[in-house]
N, C-alpha and C positions, 0 to 999 in steps of 0.2 A: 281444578286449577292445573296448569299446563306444566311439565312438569323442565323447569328451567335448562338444565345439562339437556334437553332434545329438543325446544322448540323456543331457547334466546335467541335473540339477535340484537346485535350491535349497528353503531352506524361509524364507519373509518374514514378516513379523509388520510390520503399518502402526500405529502408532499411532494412539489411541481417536480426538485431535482433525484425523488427516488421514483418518478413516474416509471423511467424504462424499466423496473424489475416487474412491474407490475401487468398483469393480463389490460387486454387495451379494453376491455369492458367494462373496468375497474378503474380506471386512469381518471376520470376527470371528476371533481368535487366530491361529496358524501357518500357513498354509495353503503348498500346496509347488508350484514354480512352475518351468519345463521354461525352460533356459537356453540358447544357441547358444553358449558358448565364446570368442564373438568382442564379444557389443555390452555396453556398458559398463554396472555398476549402477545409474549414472543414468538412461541410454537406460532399462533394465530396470521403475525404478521409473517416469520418466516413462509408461513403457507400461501399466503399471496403472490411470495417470489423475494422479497426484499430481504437482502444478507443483515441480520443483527449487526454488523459490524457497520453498516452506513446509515444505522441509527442514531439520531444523537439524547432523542427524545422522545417516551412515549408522558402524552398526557390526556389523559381520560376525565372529561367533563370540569373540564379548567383546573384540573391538578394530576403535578408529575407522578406516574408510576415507576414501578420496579420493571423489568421481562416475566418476572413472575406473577404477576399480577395475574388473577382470574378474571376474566370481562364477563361480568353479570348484563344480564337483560336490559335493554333499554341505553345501556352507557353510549356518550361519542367519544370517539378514540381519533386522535393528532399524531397521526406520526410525522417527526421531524429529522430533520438531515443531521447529520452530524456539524458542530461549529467546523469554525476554520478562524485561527489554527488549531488541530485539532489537539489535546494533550494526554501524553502517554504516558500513563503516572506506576512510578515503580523500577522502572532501570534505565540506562543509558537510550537514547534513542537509536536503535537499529533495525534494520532492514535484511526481508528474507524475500527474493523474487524466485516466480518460478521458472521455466523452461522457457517459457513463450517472449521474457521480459528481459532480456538477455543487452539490448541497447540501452534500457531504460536503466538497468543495475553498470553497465559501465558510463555512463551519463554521470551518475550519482557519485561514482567512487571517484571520477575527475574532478567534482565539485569537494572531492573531503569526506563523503558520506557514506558509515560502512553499511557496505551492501552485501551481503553472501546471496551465493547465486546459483541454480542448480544447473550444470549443462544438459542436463541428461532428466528424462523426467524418470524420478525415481517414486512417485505415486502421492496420491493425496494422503494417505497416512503418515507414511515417512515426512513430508513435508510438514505437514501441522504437529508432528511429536517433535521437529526440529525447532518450528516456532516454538513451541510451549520449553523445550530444554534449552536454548540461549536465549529465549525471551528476546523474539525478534519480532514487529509487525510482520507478518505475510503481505507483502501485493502479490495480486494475482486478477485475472479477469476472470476465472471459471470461480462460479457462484457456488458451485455444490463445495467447493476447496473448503470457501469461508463460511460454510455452515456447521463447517467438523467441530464439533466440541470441543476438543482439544487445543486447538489454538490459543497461543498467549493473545496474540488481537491478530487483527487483519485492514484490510481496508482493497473495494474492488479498484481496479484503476480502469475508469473512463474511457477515455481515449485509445486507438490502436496506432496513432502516430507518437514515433518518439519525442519530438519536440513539445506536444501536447501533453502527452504522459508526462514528461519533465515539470511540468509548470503547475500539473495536478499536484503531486508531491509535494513540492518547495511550497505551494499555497494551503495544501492541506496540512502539514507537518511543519514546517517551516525549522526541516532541522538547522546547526548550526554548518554554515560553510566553510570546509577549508580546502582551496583550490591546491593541486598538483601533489598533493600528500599522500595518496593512495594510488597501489598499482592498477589498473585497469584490466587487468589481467586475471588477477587474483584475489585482490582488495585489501593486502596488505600492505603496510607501510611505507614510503619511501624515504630515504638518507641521500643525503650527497655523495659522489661518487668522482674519483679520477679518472682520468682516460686511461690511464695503465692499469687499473681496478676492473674496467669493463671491456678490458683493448681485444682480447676473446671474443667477445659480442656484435663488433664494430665488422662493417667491411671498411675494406681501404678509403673509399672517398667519403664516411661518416667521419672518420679519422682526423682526415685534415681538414673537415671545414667545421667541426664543433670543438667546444673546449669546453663547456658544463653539463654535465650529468649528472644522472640520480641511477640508482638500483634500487630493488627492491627487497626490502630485509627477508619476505618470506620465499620468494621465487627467485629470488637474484634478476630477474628482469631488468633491460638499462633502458630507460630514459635518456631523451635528449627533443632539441625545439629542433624537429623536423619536417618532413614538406606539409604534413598536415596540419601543423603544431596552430597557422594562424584561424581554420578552422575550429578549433579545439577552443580556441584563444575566444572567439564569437560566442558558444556556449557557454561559457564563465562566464563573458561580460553580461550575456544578457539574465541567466542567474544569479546575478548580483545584482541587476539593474532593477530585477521585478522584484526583489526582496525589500 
């Protein structure tokens, strides 16, 4: 008898929308896949390419597993996408972006949503011990990031345009919005503000033709509805609109 740990094999099936992690050999319906007996269906599927975090589901011959699960001989394996919306069970919902995501985390923090952000890439370790000690999801697009153990969660982000990026998140997370709350800047808080409070900040012609502002409690940063503000104005609305 053949001895299992070196000559199982499985038959996987990736679902349509985790195709792209996947070798294109591998990509289309059932394909069957040589098992050792010992490394776990996550290790398994992570090996195909697909980050665990944009898993939503593994279920092996009509019933859901664990990532630990051992895939014995013969089994079919469903991997499934993650729901939408997705739920992040355990703390406040917040967000860690890295270097690359830098539109997508000021996008966010306009909408109300804290986002911490790194400007500087300061490495895939540092960044997944920072997920895991504020207990933030990581986005990021580099797949080896969200394989790091250490991660409190993660999630890849699709898209390379900001507007698309945007629409992933709100649809996949569907955190709560609060427009104009957060500094863009820093992603701290904002307060109402006088013009004699920010008159420092101002050049002469913001002076005379606004009268409401905001600062920001961490950065002292001032707000006001300036030449950009009705742009700005357009991603709110349609972030509200697709929600």
């Amino acid at each position: 008898m053949k001895p299992a740990e070196i000559h199982a094999e499985i038959h996987i099936e990736v679902a349509p929308e985790l195709a792209l992690f996947v070798p294109h050999g591998r990509r289309a319906g059932v394909t069957p896949l040589a098992v050792d007996g010992v490394s776990t269906l996550g290790h398994v599927v992570e090996s195909l390419g697909v980050p665990l975090t944009e898993v939503g589901a593994l279920v092996v011959d009509g019933r859901e597993v664990r990532v630990g699960h051992i895939p014995a001989d013969g089994e079919s394996v469903t991997v499934r996408p993650v729901d939408h919306p997705q739920q992040v069970p355990g703390a406040p919902l917040r967000f860690l972006l890295d270097v690359h995501l830098g539109t997508l985390a000021r996008r966010l923090r306009l909408l109300g949503v804290d986002a911490a952000y790194e400007s500087t890439d300061i490495g895939d370790p540092a960044l997944a011990t920072l997920s895991a000690t504020d207990r933030r999801v990581m986005l990021s697009r580099d797949r080896g990031l969200l394989r790091r153990r250490e991660l409190w969660a993660g999630a890849y982000v699709y898209s390379t345009q900001p507007d698309e990026q945007l629409r992933e998140i709100l649809t996949r997370f569907a955190p709560p919005l609060h427009p104009w709350t957060r500094c863009t800047a820093c992603n701290g808080l904002l307060e109402p503000a006088t013009k004699e409070q920010v008159a420092d900040r101002l050049e002469g012609g913001t002076q005379r033709s606004y009268d409401v502002f905001a600062q920001c409690a961490s950065c002292g940063r001032a707000y006001w509805k300036g030449a950009h503000h009705e742009q700005l104005e357009a991603i709110v609305r349609e972030a509200l609109r697709t929600r």
